[in-house]
C-alpha positions as YAML, in Angstrom:
chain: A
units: angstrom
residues:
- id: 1
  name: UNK
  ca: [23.81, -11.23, 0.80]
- id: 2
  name: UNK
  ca: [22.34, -12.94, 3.87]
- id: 3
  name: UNK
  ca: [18.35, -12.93, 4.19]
- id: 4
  name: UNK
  ca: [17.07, -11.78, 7.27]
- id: 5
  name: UNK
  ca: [13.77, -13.06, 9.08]
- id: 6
  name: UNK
  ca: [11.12, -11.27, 10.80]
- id: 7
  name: UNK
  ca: [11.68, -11.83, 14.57]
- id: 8
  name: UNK
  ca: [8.60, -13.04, 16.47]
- id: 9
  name: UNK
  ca: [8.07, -10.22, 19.44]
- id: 10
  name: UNK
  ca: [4.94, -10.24, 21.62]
- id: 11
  name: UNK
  ca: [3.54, -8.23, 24.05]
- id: 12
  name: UNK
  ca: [3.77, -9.36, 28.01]
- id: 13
  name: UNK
  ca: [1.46, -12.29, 28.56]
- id: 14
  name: UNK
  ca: [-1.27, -9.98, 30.61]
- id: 15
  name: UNK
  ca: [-1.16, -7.50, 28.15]
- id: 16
  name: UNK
  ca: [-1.44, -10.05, 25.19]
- id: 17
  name: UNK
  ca: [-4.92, -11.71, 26.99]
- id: 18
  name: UNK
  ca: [-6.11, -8.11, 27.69]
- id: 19
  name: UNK
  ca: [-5.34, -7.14, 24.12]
- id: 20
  name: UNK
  ca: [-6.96, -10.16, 22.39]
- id: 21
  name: UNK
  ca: [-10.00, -9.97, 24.50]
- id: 22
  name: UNK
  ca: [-10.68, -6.05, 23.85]
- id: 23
  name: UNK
  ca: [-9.93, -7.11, 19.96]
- id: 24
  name: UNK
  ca: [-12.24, -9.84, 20.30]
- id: 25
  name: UNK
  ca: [-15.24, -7.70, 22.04]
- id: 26
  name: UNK
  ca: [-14.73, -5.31, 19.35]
- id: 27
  name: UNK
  ca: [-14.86, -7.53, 16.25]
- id: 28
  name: UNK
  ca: [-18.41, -9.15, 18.14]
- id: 29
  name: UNK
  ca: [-19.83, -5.85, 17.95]
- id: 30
  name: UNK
  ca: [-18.38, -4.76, 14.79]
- id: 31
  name: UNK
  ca: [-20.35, -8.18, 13.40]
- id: 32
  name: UNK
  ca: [-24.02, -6.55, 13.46]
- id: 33
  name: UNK
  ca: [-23.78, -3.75, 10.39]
- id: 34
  name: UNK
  ca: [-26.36, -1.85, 11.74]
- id: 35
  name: UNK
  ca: [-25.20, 1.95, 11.55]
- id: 36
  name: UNK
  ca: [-26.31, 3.32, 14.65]
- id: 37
  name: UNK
  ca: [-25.01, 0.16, 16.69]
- id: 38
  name: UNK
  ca: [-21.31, 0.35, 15.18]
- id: 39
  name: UNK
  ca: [-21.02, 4.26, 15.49]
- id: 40
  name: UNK
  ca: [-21.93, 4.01, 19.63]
- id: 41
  name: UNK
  ca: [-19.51, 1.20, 20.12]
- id: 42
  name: UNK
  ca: [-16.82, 3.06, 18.09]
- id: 43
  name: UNK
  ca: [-17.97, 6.84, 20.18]
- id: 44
  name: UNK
  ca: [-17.57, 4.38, 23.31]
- id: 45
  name: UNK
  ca: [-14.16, 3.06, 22.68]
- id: 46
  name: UNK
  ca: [-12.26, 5.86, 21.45]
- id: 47
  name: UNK
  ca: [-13.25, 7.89, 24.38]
- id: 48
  name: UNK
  ca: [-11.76, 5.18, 26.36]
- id: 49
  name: UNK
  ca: [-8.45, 5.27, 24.11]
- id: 50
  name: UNK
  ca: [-8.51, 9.20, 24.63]
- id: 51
  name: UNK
  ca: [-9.58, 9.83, 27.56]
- id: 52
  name: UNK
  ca: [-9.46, 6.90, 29.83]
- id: 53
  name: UNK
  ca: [-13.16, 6.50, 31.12]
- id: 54
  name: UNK
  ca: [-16.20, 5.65, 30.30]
- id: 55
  name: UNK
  ca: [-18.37, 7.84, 27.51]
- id: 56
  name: UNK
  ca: [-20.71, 10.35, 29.23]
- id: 57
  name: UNK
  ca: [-22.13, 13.47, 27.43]
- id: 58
  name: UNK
  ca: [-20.52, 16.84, 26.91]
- id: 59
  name: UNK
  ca: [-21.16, 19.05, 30.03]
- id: 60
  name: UNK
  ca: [-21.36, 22.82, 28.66]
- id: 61
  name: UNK
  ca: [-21.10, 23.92, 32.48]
- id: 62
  name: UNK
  ca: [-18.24, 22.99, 32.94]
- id: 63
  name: UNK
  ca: [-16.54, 21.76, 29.55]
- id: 64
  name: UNK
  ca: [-14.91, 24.15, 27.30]
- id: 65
  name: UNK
  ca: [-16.50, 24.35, 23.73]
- id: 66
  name: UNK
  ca: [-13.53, 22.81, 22.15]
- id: 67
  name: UNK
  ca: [-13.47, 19.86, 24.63]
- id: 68
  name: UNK
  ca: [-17.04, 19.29, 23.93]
- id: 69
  name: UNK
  ca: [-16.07, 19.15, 20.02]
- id: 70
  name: UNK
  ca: [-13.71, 16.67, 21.03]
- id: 71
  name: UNK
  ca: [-16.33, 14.21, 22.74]
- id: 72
  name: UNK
  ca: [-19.10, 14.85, 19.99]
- id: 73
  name: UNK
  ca: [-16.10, 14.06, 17.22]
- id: 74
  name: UNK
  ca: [-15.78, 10.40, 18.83]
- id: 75
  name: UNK
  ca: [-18.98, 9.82, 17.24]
- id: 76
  name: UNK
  ca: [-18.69, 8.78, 13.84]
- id: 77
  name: UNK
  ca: [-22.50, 9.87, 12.66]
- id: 78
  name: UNK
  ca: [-20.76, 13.38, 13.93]
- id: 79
  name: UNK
  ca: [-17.91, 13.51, 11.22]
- id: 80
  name: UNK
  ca: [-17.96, 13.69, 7.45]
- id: 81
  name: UNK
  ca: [-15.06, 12.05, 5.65]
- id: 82
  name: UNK
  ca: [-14.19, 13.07, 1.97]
- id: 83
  name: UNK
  ca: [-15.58, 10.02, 0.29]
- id: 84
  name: UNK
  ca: [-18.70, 9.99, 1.51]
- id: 85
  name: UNK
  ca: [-19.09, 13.02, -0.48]
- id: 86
  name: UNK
  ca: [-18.31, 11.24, -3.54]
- id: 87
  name: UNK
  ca: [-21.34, 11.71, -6.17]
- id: 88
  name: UNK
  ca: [-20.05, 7.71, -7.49]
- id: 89
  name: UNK
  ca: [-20.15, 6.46, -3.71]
- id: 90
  name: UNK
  ca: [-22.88, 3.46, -2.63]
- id: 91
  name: UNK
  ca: [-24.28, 5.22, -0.04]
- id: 92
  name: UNK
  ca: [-25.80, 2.50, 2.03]
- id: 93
  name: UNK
  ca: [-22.30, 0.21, 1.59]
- id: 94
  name: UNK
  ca: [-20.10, 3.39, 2.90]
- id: 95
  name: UNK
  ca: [-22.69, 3.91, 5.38]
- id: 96
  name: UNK
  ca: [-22.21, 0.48, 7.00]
- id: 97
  name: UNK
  ca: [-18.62, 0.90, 7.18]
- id: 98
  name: UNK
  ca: [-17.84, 4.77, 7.59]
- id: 99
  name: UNK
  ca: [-17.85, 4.22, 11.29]
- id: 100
  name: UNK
  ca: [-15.05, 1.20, 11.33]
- id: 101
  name: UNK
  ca: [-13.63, 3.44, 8.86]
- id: 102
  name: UNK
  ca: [-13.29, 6.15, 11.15]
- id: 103
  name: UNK
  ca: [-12.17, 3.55, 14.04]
- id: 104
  name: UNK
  ca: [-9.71, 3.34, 11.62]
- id: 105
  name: UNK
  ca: [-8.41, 6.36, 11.67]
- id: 106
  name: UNK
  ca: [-8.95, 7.40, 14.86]
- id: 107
  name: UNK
  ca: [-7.48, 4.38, 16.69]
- id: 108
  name: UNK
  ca: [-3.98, 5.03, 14.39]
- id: 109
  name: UNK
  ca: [-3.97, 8.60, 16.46]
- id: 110
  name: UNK
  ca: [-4.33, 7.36, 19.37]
- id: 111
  name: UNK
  ca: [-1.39, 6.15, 21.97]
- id: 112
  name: UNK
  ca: [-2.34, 2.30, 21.29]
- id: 113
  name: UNK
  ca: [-1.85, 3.20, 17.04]
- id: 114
  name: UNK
  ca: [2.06, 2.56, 16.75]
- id: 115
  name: UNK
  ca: [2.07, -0.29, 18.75]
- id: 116
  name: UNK
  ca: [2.83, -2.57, 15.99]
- id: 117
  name: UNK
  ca: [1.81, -6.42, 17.28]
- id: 118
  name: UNK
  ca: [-1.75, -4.67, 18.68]
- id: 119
  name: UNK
  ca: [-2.08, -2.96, 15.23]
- id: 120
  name: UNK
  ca: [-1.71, -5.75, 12.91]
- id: 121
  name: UNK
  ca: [-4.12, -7.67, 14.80]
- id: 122
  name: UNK
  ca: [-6.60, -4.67, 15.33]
- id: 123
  name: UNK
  ca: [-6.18, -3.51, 11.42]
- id: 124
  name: UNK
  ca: [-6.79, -7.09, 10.09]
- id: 125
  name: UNK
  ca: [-10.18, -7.25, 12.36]
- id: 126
  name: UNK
  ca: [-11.77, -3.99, 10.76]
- id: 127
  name: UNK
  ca: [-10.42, -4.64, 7.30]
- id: 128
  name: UNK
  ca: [-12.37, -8.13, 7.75]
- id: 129
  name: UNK
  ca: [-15.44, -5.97, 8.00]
- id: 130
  name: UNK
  ca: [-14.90, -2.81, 5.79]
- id: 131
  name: UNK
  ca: [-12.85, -4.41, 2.47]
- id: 132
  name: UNK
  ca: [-14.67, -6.75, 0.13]
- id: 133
  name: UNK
  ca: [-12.06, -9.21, 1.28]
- id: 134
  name: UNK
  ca: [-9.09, -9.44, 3.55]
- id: 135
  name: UNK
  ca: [-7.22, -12.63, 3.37]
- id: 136
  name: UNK
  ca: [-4.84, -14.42, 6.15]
- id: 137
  name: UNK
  ca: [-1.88, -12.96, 7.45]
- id: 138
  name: UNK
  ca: [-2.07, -9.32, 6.17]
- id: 139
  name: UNK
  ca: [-0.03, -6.64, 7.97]
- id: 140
  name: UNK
  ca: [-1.63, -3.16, 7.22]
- id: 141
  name: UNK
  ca: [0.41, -0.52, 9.46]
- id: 142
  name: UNK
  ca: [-0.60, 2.96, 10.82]
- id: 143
  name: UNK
  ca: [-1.27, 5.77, 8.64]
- id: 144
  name: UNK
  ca: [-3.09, 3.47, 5.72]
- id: 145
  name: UNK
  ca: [-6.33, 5.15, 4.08]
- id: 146
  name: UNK
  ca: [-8.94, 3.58, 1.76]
- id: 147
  name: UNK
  ca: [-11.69, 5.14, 0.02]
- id: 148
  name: UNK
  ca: [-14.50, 2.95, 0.22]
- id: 149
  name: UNK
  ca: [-13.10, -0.13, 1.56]
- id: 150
  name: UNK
  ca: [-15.74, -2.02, -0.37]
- id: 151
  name: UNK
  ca: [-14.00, -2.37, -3.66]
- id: 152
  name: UNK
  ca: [-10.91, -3.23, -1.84]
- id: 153
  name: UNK
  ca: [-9.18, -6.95, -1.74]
- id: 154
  name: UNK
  ca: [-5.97, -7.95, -0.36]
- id: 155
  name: UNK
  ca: [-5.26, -11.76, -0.76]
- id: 156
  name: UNK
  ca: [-2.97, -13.60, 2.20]
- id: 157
  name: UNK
  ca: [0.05, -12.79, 2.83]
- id: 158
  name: UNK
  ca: [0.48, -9.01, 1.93]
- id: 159
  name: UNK
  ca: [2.00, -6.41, 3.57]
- id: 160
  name: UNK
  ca: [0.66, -2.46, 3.61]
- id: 161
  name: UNK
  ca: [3.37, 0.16, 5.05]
- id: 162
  name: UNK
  ca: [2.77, 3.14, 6.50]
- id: 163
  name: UNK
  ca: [0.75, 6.26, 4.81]
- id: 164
  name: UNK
  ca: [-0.20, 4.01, 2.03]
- id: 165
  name: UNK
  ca: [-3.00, 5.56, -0.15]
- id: 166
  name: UNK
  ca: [-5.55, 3.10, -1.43]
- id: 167
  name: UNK
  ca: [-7.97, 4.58, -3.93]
- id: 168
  name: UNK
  ca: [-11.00, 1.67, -4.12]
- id: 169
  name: UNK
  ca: [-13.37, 4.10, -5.96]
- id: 170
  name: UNK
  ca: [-13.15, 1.75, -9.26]
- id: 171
  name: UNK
  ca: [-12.04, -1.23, -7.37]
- id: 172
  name: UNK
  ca: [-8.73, -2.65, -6.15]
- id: 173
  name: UNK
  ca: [-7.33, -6.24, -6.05]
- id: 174
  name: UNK
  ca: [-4.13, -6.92, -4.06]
- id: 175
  name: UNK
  ca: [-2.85, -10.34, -5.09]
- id: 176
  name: UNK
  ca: [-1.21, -12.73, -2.63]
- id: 177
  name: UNK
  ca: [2.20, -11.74, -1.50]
- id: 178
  name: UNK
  ca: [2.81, -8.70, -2.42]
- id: 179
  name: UNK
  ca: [3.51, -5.64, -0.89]
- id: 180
  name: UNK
  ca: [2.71, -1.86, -0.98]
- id: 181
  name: UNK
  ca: [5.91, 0.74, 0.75]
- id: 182
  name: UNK
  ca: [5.52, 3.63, 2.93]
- id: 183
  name: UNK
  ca: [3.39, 6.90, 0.96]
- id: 184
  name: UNK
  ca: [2.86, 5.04, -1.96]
- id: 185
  name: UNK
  ca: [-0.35, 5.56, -3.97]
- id: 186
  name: UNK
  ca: [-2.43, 3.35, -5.62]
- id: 187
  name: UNK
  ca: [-5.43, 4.48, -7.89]
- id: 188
  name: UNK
  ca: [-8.50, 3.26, -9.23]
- id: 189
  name: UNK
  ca: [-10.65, 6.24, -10.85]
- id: 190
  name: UNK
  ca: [-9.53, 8.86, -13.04]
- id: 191
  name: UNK
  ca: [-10.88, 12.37, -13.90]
- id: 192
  name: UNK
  ca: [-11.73, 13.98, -17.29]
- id: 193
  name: UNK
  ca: [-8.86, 16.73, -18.53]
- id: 194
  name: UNK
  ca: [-11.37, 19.09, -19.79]
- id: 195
  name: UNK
  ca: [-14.21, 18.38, -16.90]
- id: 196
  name: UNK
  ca: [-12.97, 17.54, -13.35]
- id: 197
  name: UNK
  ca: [-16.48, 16.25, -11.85]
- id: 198
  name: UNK
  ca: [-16.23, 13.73, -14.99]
- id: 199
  name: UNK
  ca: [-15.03, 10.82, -13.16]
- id: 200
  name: UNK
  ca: [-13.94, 6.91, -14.38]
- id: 201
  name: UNK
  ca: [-13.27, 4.43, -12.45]
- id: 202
  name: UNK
  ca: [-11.47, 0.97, -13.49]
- id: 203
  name: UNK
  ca: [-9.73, -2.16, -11.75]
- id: 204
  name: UNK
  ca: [-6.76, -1.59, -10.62]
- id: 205
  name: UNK
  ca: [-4.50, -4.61, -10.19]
- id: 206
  name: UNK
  ca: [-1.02, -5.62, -7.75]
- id: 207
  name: UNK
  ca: [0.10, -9.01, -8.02]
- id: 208
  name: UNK
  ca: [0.72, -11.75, -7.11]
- id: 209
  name: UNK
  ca: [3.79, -10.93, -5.36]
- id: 210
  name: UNK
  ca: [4.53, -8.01, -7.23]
- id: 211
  name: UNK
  ca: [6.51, -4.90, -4.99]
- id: 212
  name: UNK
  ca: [5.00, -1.26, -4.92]
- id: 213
  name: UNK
  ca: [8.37, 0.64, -3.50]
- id: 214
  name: UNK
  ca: [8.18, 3.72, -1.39]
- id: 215
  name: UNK
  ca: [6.47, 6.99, -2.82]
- id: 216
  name: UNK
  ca: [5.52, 5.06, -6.11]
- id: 217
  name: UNK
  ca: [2.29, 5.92, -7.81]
- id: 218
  name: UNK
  ca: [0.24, 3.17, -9.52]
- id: 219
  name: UNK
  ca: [-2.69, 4.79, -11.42]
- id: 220
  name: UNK
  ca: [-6.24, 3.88, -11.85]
- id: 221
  name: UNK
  ca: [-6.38, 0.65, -14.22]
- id: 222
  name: UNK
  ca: [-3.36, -0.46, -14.01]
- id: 223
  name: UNK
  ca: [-1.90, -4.20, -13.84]
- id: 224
  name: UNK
  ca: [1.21, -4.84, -12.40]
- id: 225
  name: UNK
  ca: [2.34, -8.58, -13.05]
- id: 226
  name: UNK
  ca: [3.43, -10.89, -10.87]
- id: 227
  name: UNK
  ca: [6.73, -10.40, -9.04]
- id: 228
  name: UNK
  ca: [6.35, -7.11, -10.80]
- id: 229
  name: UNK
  ca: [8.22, -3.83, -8.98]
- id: 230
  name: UNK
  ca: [7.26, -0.29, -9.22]
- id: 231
  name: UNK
  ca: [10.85, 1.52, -8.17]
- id: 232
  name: UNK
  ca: [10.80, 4.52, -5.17]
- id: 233
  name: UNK
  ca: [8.66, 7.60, -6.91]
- id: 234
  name: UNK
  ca: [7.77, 6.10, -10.06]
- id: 235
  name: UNK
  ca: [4.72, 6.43, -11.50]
- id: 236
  name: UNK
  ca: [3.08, 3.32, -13.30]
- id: 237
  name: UNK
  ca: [0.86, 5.00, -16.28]
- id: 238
  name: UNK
  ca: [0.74, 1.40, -18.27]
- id: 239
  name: UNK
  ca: [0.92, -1.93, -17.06]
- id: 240
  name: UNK
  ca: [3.88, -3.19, -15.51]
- id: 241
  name: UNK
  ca: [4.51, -6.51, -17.23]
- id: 242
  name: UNK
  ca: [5.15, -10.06, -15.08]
- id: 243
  name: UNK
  ca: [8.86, -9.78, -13.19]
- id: 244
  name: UNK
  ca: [9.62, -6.35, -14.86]
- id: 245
  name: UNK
  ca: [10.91, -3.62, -12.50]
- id: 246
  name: UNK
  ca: [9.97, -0.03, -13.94]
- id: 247
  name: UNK
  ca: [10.84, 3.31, -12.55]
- id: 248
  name: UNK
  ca: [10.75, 6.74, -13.74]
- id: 249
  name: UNK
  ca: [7.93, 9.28, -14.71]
- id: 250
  name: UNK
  ca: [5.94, 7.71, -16.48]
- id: 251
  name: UNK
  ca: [7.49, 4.33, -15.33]
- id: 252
  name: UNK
  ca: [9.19, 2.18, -17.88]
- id: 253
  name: UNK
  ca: [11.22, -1.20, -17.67]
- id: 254
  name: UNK
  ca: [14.61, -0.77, -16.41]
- id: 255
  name: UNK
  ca: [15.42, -4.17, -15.02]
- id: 256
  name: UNK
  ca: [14.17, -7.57, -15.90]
- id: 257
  name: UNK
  ca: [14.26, -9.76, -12.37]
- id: 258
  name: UNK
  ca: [17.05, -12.74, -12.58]
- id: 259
  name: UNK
  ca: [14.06, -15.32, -11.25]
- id: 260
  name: UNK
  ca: [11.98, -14.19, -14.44]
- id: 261
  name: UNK
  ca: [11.69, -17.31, -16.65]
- id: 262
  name: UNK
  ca: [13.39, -17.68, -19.45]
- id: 263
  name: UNK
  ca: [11.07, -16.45, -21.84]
- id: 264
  name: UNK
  ca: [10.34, -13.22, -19.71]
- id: 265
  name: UNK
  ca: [13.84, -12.44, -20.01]
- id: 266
  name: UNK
  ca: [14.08, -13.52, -23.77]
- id: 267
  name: UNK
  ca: [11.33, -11.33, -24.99]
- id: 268
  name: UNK
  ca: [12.68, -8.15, -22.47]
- id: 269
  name: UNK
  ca: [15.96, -8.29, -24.24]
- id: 270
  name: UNK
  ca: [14.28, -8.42, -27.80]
- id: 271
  name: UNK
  ca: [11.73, -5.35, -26.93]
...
């Protein structure tokens, strides 16, 4: 089967300087954590992305109630997103980020959100800012949701699709190279079956180079090995073992990969 590159597409050369220079003012301002500062640059810019001009305060002469919801909603300290409300939630960490968090969000709804070359580039800014660590050369497209962003790493090289679910609650470490398909859902807490509010949290780990295929569920404490595969709606409710692919519900090994070394493959055929 041939392998195919990625071809290298870029925006107009104006566009591209007016593009990294808005992405550059950004991440300046994004650099100083203080709460009040990041939440009016983020109310500034996404009325800009919505409405085109420059932020100026509801008018309730002449603007509708609902179009006055809109403008206050730009405004991060004016929304409450569900983890905040998290009893197991560092308050003053969440705090810093909650309004690059909701940048987040809000900049994927906007026009500019599925335009892929900006959106790498913007994604990888804020996720330099919100996750414990973001490594080099991450792609993280539209749609993608953390929980707290602090207990979330992604090492270089790895690749987030669209409507990805990442549950950092416990804590989450993407290893280098690997990559995460469109809806899937990766966990990191767990609740109890007789008390709901009972709540545990673990590490949950991907990699390195290990393949979480569309709609696939990883759950909270989880390892999946390196060059490991979760298949398209499985659900991994053990670890996934190095170069194993598993699919199925609950996910179990259906496929030892051909690169595996020898002993991988030895012991697979044994179990």
């Amino acid at each position: 089967m041939p392998r195919y590159e990625y071809r290298d597409l870029r925006p107009q050369p104006d566009a591209e300087k007016l593009f990294l220079g808005w992405m550059e003012r950004l991440d300046r301002e994004f650099s100083i954590p203080d709460v009040d500062h990041r939440s009016l640059v983020v109310r500034d810019a996404l009325h800009h992305l919505y409405l085109g001009r420059p932020y100026t305060l509801p008018d309730a002469a002449r603007d509708s109630d609902a179009a006055q919801a809109a403008v206050h909603s730009f405004d991060p300290r004016n929304a409450t997103l569900e983890p905040e409300c998290y009893g197991d939630v560092d308050a003053a960490k969440y705090a810093e980020r909650k309004p690059l968090i909701w940048f987040w969000m809000m900049y994927d709804r906007s026009p500019a959100g599925l335009n892929h070359w900006l959106g790498f580039r913007v994604r990888a800014m804020l996720a330099r800012h919100v996750f414990k660590h973001c490594g080099q050369n991450v792609k993280i497209f539209h749609g993608v949701e953390v929980s707290f962003g602090y207990n979330l790493t992604v090492e270089d090289n790895c690749t987030i699709h669209k409507y990805v679910l990442l549950d950092d609650r416990g804590e989450i470490i993407i290893r280098q190279g690997s990559s995460i398909s469109d809806y899937a859902n990766v966990y990191s807490h767990s609740h109890d079956l007789n008390d709901g509010m009972i709540v545990s949290n673990h590490r949950t780990e991907i990699g390195p180079r290990a393949r979480i295929t569309y709609h696939a569920t990883v759950l909270s404490g989880v390892t999946v090995g390196e060059h490991g595969m979760v298949g398209s709606m499985g659900v991994a409710s053990k670890n996934v073992e190095p170069f194993h692919i598993v699919a199925g519900i609950p996910a179990k090994t259906v496929k030892v990969k051909t690169i595996a070394p020898e002993e991988v493959r030895k012991a697979a055929e044994k179990s």
